[in-house]
C-alpha positions in Angstrom: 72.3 206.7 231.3 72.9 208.0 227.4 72.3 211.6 228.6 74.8 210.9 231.6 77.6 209.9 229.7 77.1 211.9 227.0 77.2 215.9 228.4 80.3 217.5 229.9 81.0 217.4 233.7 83.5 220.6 234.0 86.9 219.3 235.9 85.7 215.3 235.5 88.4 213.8 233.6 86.5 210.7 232.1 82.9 209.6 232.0 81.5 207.4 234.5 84.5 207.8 236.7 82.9 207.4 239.9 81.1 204.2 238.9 84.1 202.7 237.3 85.5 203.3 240.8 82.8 201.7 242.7 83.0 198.9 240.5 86.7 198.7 241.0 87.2 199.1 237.3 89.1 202.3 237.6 92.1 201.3 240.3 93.6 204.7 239.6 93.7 207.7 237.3 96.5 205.5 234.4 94.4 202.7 234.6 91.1 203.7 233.8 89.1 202.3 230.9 88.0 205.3 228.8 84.5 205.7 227.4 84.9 206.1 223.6 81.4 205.6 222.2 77.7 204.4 222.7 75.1 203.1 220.8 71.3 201.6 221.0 70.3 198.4 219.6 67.4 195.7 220.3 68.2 192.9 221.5 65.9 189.8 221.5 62.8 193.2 221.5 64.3 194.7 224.4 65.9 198.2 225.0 70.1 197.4 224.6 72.4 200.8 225.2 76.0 199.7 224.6 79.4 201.5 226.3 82.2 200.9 224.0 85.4 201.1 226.5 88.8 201.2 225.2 90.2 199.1 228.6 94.3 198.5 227.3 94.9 197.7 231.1 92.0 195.9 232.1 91.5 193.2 230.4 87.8 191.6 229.4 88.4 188.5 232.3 88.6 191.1 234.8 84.9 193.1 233.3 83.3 189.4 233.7 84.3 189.0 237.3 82.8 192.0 238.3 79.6 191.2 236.1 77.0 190.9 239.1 78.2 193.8 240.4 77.3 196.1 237.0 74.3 194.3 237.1 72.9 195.3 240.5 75.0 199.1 240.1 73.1 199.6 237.2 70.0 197.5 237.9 67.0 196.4 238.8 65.8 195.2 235.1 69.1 195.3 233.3 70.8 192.8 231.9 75.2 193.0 231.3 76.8 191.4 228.4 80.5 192.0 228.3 81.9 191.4 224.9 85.7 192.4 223.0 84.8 192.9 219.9 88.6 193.9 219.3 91.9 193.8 221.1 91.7 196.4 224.3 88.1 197.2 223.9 85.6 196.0 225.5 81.6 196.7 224.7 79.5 196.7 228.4 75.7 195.9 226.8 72.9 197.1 228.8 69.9 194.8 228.2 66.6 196.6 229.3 64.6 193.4 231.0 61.4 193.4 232.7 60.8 193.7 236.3 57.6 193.5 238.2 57.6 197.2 238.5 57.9 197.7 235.2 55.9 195.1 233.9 52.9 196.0 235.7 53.1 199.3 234.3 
């Protein structure tokens, strides 16, 4: 996912657009919540990558509705914590959690 969203897509206006979409986060080009950083942290031992959005239009009750459906896009064996750490931003937390299949190995 870091990799992903982090190297240049020639004629793709913002990263992630096609999941936004999918996720009906993204309802048209205007709208859009805009990736403006990322960072790793632990969290409770496990594996946390976090998407900083800045989302003026979308607001943070809208993120948690749709906060089942980033979990299975993005899953199996992740984890979404939807936080706003400050007015129009909104941090998506990806919390690496075992699975079976990953467990085992």
């Amino acid at each position: 996912m870091r990799e992903d969203v982090t190297r240049y897509r020639y004629g793709q206006d913002t990263h992630l657009d096609d999941a936004l979409k999918s996720l009906g986060l993204n309802p048209n080009k205007d709208k859009c919540p805009i990736l403006v950083g990322l960072r790793e942290d632990v969290t409770i031992g496990a594996y946390t990558l976090i998407l900083e959005f800045d989302s003026p239009l979308i607001p943070l009750e809208t993120w948690v509705t749709k906060q089942e459906r980033i979990e299975a896009f993005f899953g199996p064996g992740i984890q979404v914590e939807l936080t706003q750490p400050e007015v129009n931003r909104v941090n998506l937390s990806m919390v690496a959690t075992p699975t079976p299949e990953t467990a085992a190995v």
